[in-house]
LOTOR-436435 format. One record per residue (C-alpha): residue in three letters; x, y, z. Coordinates in Angstrom, 1 decimal, always signed. Last residue first. Example, Ala and Ser with C-alpha at 12.3 -4.5 7.8 and 13.67 -1.06 7.14 Angstrom:
2
<filum=SER	xx=+13.7	yy=-1.1	zz=+7.1>
<filum=ALA	xx=+12.3	yy=-4.5	zz=+7.8>
***
This chain:
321
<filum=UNK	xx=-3.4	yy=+5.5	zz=+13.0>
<filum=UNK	xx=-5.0	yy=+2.8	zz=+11.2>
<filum=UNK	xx=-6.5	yy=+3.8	zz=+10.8>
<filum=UNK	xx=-5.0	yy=+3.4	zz=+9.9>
<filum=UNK	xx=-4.6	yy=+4.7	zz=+8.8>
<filum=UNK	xx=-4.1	yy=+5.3	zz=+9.3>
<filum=UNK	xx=-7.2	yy=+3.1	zz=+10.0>
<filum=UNK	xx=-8.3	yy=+3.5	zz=+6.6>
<filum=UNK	xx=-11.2	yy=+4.7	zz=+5.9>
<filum=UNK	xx=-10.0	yy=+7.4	zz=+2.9>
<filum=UNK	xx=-9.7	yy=+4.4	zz=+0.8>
<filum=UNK	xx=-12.8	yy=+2.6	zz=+0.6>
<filum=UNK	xx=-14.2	yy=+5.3	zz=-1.7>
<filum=UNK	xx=-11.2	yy=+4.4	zz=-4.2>
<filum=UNK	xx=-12.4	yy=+1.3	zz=-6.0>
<filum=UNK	xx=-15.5	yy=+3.6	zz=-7.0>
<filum=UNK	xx=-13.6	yy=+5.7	zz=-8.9>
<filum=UNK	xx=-15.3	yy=+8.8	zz=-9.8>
<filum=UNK	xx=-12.5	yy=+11.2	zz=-10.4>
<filum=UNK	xx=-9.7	yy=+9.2	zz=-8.3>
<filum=UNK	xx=-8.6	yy=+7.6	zz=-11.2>
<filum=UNK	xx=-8.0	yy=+9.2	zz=-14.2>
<filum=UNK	xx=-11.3	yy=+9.1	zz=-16.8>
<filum=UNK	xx=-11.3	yy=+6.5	zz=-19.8>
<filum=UNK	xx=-14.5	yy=+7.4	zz=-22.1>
<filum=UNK	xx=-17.9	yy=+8.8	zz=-21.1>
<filum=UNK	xx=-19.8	yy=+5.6	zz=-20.7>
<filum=UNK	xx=-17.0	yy=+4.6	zz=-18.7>
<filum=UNK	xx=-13.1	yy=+3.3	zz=-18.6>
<filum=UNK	xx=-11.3	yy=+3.8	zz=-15.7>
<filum=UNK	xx=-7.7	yy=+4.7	zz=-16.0>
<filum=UNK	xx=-5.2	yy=+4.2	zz=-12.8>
<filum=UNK	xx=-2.3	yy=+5.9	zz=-12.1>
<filum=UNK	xx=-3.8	yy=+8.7	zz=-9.4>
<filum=UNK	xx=-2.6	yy=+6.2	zz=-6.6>
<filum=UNK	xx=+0.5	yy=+5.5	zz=-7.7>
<filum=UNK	xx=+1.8	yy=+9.1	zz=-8.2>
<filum=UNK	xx=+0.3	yy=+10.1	zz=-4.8>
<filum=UNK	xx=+2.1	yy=+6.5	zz=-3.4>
<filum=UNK	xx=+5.6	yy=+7.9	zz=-5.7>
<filum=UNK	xx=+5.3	yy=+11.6	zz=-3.8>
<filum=UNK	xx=+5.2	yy=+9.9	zz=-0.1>
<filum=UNK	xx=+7.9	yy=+7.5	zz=-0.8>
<filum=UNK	xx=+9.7	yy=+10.7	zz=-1.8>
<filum=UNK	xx=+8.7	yy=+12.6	zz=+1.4>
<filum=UNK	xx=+9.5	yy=+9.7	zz=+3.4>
<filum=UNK	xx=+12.8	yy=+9.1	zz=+2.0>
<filum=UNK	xx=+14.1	yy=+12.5	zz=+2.2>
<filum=UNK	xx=+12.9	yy=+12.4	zz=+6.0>
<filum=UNK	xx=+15.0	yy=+9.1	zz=+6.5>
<filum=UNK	xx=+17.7	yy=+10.4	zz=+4.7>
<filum=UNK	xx=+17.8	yy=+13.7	zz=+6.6>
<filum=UNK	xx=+18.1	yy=+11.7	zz=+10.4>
<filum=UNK	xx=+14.4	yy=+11.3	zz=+12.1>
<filum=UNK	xx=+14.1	yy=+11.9	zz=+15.7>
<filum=UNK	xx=+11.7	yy=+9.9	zz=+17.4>
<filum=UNK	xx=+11.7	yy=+12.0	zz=+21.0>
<filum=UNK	xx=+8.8	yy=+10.8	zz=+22.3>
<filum=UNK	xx=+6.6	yy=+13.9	zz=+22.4>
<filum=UNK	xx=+8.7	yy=+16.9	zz=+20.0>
<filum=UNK	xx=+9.8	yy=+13.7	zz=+17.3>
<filum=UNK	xx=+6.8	yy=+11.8	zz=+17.5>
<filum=UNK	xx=+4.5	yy=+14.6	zz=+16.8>
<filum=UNK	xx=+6.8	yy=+15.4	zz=+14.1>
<filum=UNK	xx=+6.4	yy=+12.1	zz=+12.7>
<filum=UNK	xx=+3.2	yy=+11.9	zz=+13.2>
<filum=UNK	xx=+2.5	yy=+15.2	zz=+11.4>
<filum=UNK	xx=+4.6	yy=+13.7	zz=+8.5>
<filum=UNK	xx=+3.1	yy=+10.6	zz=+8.2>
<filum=UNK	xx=-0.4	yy=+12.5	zz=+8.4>
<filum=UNK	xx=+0.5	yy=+14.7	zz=+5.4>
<filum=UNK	xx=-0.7	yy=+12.2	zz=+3.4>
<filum=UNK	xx=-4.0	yy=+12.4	zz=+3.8>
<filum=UNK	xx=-4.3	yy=+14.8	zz=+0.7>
<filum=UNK	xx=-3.4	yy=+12.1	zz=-1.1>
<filum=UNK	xx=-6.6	yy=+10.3	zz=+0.2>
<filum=UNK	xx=-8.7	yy=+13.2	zz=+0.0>
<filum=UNK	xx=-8.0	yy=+13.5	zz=-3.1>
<filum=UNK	xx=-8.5	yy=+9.9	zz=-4.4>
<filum=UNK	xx=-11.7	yy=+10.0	zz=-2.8>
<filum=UNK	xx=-13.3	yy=+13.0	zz=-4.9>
<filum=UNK	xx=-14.0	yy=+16.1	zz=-2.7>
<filum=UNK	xx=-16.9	yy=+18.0	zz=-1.4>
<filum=UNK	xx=-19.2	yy=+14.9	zz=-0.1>
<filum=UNK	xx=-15.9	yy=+12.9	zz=+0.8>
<filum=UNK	xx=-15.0	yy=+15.3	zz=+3.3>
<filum=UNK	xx=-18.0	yy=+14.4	zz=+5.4>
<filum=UNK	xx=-16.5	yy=+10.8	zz=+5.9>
<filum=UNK	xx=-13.0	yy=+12.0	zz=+6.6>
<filum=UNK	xx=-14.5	yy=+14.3	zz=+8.9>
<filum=UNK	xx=-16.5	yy=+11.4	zz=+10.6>
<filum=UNK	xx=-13.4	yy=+9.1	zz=+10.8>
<filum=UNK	xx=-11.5	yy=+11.8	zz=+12.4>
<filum=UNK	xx=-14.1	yy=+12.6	zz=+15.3>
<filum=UNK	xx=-14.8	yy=+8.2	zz=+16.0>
<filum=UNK	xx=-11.1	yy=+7.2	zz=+15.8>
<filum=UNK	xx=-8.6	yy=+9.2	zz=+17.9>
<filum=UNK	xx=-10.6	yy=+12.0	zz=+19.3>
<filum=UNK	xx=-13.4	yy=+9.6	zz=+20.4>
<filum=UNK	xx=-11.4	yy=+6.5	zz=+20.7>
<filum=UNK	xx=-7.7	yy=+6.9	zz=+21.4>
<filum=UNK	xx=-8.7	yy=+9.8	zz=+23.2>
<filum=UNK	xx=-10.7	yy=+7.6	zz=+25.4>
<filum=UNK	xx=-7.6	yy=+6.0	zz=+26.1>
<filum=UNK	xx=-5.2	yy=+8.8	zz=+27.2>
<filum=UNK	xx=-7.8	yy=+9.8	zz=+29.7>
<filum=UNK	xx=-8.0	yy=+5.6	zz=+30.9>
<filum=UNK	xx=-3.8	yy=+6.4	zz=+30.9>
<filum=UNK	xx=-4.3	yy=+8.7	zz=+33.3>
<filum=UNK	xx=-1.2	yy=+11.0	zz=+32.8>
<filum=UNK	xx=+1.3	yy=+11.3	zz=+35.5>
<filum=UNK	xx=+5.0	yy=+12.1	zz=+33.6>
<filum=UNK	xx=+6.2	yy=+8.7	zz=+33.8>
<filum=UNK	xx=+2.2	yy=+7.4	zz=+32.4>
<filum=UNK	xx=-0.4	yy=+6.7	zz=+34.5>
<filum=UNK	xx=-2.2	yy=+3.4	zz=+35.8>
<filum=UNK	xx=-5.8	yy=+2.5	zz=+36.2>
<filum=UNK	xx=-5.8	yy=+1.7	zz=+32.7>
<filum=UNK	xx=-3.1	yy=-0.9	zz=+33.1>
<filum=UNK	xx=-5.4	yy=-3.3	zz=+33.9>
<filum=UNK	xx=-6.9	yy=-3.7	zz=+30.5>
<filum=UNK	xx=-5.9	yy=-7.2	zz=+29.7>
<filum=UNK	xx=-7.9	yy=-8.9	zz=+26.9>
<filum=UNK	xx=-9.4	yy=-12.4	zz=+28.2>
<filum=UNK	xx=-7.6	yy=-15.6	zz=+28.3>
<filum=UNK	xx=-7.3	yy=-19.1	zz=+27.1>
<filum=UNK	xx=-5.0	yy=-18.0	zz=+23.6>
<filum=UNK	xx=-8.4	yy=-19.3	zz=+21.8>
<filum=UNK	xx=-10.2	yy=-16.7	zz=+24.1>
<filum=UNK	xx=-7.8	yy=-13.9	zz=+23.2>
<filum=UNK	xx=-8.4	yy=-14.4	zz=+19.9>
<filum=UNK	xx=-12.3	yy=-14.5	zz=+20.1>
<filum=UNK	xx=-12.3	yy=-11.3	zz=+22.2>
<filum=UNK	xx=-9.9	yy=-9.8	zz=+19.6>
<filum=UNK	xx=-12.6	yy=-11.2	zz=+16.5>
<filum=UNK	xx=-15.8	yy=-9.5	zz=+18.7>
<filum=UNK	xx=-13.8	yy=-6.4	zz=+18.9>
<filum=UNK	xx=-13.1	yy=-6.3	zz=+14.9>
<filum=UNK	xx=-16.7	yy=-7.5	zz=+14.2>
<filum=UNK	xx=-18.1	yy=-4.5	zz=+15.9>
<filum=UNK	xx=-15.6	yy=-2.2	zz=+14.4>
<filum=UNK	xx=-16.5	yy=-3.3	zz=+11.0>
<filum=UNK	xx=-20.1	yy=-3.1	zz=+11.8>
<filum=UNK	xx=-19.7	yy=+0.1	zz=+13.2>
<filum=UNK	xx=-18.1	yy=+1.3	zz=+9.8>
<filum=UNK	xx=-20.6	yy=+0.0	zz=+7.8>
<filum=UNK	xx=-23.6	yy=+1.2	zz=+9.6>
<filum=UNK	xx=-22.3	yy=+5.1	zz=+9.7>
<filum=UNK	xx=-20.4	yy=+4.7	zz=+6.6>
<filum=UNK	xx=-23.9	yy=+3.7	zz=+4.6>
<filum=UNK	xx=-24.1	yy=+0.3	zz=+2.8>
<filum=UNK	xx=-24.4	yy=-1.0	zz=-0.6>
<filum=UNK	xx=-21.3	yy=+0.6	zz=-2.4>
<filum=UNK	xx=-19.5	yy=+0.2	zz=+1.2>
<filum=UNK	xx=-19.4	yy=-3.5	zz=+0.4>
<filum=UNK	xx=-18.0	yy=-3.4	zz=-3.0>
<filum=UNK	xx=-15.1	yy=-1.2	zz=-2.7>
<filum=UNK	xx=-14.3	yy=-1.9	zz=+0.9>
<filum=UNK	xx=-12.9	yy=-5.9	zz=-0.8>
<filum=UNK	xx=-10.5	yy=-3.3	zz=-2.8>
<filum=UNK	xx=-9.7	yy=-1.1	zz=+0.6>
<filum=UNK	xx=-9.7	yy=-3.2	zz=+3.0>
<filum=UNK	xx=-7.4	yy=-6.0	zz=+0.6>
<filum=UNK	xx=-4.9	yy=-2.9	zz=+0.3>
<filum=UNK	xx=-5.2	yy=-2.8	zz=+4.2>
<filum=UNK	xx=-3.9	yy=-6.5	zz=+4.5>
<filum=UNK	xx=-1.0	yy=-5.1	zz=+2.3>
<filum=UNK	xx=+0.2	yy=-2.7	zz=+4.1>
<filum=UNK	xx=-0.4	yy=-4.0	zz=+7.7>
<filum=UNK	xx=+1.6	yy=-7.0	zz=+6.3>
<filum=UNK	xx=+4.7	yy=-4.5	zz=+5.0>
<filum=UNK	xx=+4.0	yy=-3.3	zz=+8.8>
<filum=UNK	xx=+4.5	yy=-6.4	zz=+10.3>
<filum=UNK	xx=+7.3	yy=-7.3	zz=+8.5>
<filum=UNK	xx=+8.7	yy=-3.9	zz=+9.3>
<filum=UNK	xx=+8.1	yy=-4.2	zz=+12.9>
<filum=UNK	xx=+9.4	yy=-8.0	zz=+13.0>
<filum=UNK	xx=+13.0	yy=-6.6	zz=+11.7>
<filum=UNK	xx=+14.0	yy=-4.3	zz=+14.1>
<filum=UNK	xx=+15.6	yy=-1.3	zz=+11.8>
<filum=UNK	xx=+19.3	yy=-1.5	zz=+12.0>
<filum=UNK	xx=+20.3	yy=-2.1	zz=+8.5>
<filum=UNK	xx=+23.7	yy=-2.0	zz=+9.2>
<filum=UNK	xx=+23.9	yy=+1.2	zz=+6.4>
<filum=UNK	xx=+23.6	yy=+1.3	zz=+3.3>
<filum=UNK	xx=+20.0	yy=-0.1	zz=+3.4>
<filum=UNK	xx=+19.0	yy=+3.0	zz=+5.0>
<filum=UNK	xx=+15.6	yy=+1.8	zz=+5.8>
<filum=UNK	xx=+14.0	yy=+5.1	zz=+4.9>
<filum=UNK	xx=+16.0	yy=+5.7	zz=+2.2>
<filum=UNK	xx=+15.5	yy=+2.1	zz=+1.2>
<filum=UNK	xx=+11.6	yy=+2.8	zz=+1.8>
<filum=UNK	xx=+12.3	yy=+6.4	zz=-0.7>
<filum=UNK	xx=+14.3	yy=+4.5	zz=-3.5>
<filum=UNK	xx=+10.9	yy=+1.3	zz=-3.6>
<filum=UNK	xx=+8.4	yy=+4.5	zz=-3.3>
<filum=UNK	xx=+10.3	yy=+6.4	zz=-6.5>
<filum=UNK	xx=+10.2	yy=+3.3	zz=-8.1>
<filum=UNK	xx=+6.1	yy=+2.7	zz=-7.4>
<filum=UNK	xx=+5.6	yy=+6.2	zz=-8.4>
<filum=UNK	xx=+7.6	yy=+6.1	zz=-11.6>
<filum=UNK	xx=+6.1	yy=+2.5	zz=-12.7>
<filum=UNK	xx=+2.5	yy=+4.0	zz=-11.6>
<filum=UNK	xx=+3.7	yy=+7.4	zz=-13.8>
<filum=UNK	xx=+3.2	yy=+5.6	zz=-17.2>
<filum=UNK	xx=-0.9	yy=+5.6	zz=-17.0>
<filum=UNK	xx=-2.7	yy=+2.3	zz=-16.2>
<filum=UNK	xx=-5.4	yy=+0.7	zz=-17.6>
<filum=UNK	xx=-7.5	yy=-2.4	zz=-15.5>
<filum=UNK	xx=-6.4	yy=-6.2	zz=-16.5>
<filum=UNK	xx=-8.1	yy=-6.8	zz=-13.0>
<filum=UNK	xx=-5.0	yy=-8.7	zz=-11.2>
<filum=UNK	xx=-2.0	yy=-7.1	zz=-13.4>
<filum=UNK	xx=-2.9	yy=-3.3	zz=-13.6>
<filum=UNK	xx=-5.5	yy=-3.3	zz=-10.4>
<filum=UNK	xx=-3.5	yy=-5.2	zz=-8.2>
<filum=UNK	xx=-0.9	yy=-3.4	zz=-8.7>
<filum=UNK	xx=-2.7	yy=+0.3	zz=-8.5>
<filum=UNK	xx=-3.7	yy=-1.5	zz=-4.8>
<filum=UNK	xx=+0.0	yy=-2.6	zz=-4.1>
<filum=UNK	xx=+1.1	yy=+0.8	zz=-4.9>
<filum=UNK	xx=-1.9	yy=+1.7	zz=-2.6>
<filum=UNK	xx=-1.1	yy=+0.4	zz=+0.4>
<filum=UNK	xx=+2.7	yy=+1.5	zz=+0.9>
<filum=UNK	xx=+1.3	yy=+4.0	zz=+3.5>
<filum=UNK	xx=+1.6	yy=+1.5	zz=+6.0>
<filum=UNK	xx=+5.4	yy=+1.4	zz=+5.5>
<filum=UNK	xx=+5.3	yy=+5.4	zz=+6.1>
<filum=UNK	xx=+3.0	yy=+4.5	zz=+8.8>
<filum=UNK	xx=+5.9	yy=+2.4	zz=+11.0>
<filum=UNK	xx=+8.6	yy=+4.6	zz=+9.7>
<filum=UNK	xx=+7.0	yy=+8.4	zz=+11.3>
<filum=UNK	xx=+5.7	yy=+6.2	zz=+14.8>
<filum=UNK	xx=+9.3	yy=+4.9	zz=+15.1>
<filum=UNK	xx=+9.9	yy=+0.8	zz=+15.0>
<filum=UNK	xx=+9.1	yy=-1.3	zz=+17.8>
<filum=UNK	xx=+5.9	yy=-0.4	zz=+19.6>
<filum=UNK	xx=+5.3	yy=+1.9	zz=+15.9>
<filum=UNK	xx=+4.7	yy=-1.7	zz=+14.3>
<filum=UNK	xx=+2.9	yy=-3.6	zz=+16.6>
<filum=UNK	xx=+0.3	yy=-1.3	zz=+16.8>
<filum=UNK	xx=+0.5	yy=-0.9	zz=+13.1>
<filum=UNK	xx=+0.1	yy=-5.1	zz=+13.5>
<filum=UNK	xx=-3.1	yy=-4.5	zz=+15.9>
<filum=UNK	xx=-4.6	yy=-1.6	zz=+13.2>
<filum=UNK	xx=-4.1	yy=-3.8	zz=+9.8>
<filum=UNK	xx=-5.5	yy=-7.0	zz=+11.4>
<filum=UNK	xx=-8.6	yy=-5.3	zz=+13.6>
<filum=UNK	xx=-10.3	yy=-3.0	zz=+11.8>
<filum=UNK	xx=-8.8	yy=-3.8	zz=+8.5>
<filum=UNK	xx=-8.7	yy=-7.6	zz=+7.5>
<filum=UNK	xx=-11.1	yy=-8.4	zz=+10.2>
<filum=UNK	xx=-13.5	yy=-5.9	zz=+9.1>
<filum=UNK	xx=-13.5	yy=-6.4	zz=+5.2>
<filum=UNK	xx=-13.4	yy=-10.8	zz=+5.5>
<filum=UNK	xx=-16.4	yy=-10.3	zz=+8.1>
<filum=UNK	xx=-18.3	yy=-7.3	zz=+6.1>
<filum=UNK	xx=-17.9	yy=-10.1	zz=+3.0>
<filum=UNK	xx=-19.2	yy=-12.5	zz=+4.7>
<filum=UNK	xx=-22.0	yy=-11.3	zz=+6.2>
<filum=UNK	xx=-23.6	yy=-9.6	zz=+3.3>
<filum=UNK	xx=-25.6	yy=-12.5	zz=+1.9>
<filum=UNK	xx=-27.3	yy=-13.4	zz=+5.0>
<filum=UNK	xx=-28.7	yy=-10.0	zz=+5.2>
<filum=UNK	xx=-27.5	yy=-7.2	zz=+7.8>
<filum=UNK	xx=-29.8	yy=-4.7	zz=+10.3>
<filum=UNK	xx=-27.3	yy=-1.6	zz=+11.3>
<filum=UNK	xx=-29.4	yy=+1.3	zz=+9.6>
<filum=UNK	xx=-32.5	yy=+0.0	zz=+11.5>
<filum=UNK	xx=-30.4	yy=+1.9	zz=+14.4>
<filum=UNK	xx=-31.7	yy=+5.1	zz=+13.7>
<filum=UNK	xx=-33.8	yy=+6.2	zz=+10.0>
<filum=UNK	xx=-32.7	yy=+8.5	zz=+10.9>
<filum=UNK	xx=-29.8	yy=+9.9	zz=+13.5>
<filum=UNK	xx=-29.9	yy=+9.2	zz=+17.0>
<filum=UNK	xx=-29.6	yy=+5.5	zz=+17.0>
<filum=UNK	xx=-26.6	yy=+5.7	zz=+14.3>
<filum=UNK	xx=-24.9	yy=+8.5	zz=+16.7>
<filum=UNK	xx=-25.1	yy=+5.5	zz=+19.7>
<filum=UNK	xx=-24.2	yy=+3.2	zz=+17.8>
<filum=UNK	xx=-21.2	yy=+4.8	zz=+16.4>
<filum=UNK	xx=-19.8	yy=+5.0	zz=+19.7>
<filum=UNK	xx=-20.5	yy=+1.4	zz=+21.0>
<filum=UNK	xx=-18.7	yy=+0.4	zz=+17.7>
<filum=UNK	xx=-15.5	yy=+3.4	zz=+18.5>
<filum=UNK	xx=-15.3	yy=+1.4	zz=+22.2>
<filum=UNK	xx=-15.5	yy=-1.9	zz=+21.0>
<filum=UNK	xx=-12.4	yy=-1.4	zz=+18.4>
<filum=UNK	xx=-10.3	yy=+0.4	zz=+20.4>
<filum=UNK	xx=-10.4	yy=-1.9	zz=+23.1>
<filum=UNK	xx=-9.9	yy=-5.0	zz=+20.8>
<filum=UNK	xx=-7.0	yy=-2.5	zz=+19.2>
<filum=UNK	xx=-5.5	yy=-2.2	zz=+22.6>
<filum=UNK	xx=-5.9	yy=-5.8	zz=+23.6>
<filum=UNK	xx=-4.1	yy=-7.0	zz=+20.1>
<filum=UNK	xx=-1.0	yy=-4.6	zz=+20.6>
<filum=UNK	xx=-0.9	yy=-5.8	zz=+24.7>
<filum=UNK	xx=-1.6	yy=-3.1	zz=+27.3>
<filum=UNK	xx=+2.3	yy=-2.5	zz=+29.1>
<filum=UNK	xx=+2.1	yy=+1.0	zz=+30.2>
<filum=UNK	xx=+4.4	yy=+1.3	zz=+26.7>
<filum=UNK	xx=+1.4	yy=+0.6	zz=+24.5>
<filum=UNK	xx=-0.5	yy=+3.4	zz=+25.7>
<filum=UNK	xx=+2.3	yy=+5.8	zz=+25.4>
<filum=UNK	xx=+2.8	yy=+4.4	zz=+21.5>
<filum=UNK	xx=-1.2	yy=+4.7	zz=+21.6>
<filum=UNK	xx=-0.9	yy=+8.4	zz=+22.2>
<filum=UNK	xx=+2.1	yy=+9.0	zz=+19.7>
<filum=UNK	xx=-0.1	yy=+7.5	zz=+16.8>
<filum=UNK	xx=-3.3	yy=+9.3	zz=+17.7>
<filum=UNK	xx=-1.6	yy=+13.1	zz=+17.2>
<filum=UNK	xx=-1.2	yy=+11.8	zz=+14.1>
<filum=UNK	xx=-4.6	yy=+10.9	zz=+13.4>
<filum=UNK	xx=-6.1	yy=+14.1	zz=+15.3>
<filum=UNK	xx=-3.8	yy=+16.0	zz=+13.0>
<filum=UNK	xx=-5.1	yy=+14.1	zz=+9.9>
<filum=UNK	xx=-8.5	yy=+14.1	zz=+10.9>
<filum=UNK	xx=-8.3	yy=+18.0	zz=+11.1>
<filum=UNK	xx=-6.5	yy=+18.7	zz=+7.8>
<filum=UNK	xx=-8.9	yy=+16.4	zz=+6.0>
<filum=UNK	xx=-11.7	yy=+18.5	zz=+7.4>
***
C-alpha cells in the first residue's frame, strides 16, 4: 500500500510540474486540487456508514481543523507547487522532507519530550545531505524563492503534523481529511477574492507540447493523485505503526526524482543524489529519535505515538506531492 501511494505520489509531482507550465497559477492549482479531492471524499463518506453524519463539526473543533487545514492542505501544497515550478521535482520534496527534524525539534526543546542520541546524528547528516544537495561549493545556483518556499512548506507541514496530532485523535480520516480539503479550497477562493479575482482554470481546455488534455492530467491530480494514495496511506496504518509508514514513504523523493529525470528531464548530478539519500537516512534517524514515556515505560517513537498519526497525511507530501 505504501509502495502504491508512493508511486502514485511521485508520479503526482511531474504531472502538476506539466500542469503548472500550461500556465494555471501555484495557488489556483492547489484551490483546484483541493475542491475536487473534498467533493471526492464526500461522495465515499455519503456511501459508507454512518454517511455523511461523519462530516457534522462542534463549535469547539473549528479552530483547530481551520489552523490544521490551512497550514497543510492549502499552505504546504501551493508553496511545494511553488517549489518544483522553480526548483526540480527530486530538490523541491527533498526540502519538504525536512519536516520532521523540525518536528523531533520541537518535541526535545518545545515539549521537554526524551530524545535518543541519533536525532543530533540525523539532523547533521540532513544539514551535510541539503548542502549536498544545494552544492554550497559551488555558485549556489539553486533559485532562491523555491527553496525559501520549500524550507516554509517544511516547516508549515511540521505544524500539520503536531496541530494533526490532536485533531485526528477525535475524528475519522474520511471526515477529517475532507474537512481539511474543504477548508483548503474555501481559503484559495478567499485569496483570490482579496487579490479581486477568481482562480483561473482556462488553461484546462488546453494540452500540453506533446498533446495531452491537460483537464485528463488534472483529474489525475485528484483521483490518482490525492484521493487513491491518501486512502492507502490511510489503510496502511491499520497493519503498520505511523512512524513506519512514514519512513517507509521515503522512497517517494526518489521515485519523483526519477520520474522527473525520464519525463522532464531533471537530471540529478552524484552529489545531489548522495545528498538526497543521506538527507533521507538523517529524517529516518530523526524521526525514530523520540522516547515516549507510558504506563509501560519509555517506548521509541513511532510504536504508539500519537504525535506521529498525522504524519503519513501529508501532502508529499505533500501531499503534498
Amino acid at each position: 500500500m505504501i509502495a502504491t501511494a508512493a508511486t502514485l505520489f511521485a508520479v503526482n509531482g511531474t504531472i502538476a510540474k506539466v500542469i503548472l507550465r500550461s500556465g494555471i497559477q501555484a495557488h489556483d492549482l492547489t484551490t483546484l486540487r483541493a475542491l475536487g479531492s473534498c467533493l471526492g471524499l464526500v461522495v465515499i463518506g455519503a456511501m459508507l456508514r454512518p454517511g455523511i453524519g461523519r462530516f457534522r463539526l462542534t463549535r469547539r473543533e473549528l479552530p483547530m481543523l481551520v489552523v490544521y487545514s490551512v497550514a497543510g492542505f492549502f499552505a504546504v501544497p501551493t508553496l511545494y507547487f511553488v517549489t518544483i515550478s522553480r526548483l526540480p521535482i527530486g530538490i523541491g520534496l527533498l526540502f519538504e522532507f525536512t519536516a520532521p527534524l523540525f518536528v523531533a525539534l520541537w518535541a526535545r526543546f518545545a515539549q521537554g519530550q526524551a530524545v535518543r542520541a541519533r536525532l543530533w546524528v540525523g539532523l547533521g547528516l540532513s544539514l551535510a545531505g541539503l548542502a549536498c544537495v544545494a552544492e554550497i561549493w559551488g555558485d549556489l545556483r539553486l533559485d532562491s524563492l523555491g527553496v525559501i518556499a520549500g524550507f516554509v512548506a517544511a516547516i508549515l507541514l511540521a505544524v500539520y503534523y503536531l496541530v494533526g496530532a490532536h485533531t485526528v485523535a477525535r475524528r475519522d480520516s474520511i471526515s477529517i481529511t475532507g474537512w481539511g480539503f474543504g477548508i483548503s479550497a474555501v481559503a484559495g477562493f478567499a485569496t483570490r477574492a482579496v487579490t479581486g479575482g477568481a482562480p483561473d482554470w482556462s488553461a484546462l481546455t488546453g494540452t500540453t507540447a506533446g498533446g495531452a488534455p491537460i483537464w485528463l492530467l488534472s483529474i489525475y491530480l485528484v483521483v490518482l493523485g490525492t484521493l487513491v494514495p491518501y486512502t492507502l496511506i490511510m489503510a496502511s496504518l491499520r497493519h503498520l505503526p505511523p512512524t513506519s509508514v512514514g519512513i517507509l514513504s521515503m522512497i517517494e523523493p526518489v521515485l519523483a526524482g526519477a520520474f522527473a529525470w525520464v519525463v522532464l528531464g531533471e537530471a540529478l548530478n552524484a552529489a545531489q543524489l548522495g545528498g538526497g539519500l543521506l538527507l533521507l537516512f538523517g529524517v529516518g534517524l530523526a524521526e525514530t529519535a523520540r522516547v515516549e514515556v507510558g504506563q509501560n515505560g519509555p517506548h521509541a517513537s513511532g510504536e504508539h505515538d500519537p504525535a506521529d498519526t498525522a504524519a503519513p497525511q501529508r501532502d508529499s507530501s505533500p501531499a503534498a506531492a
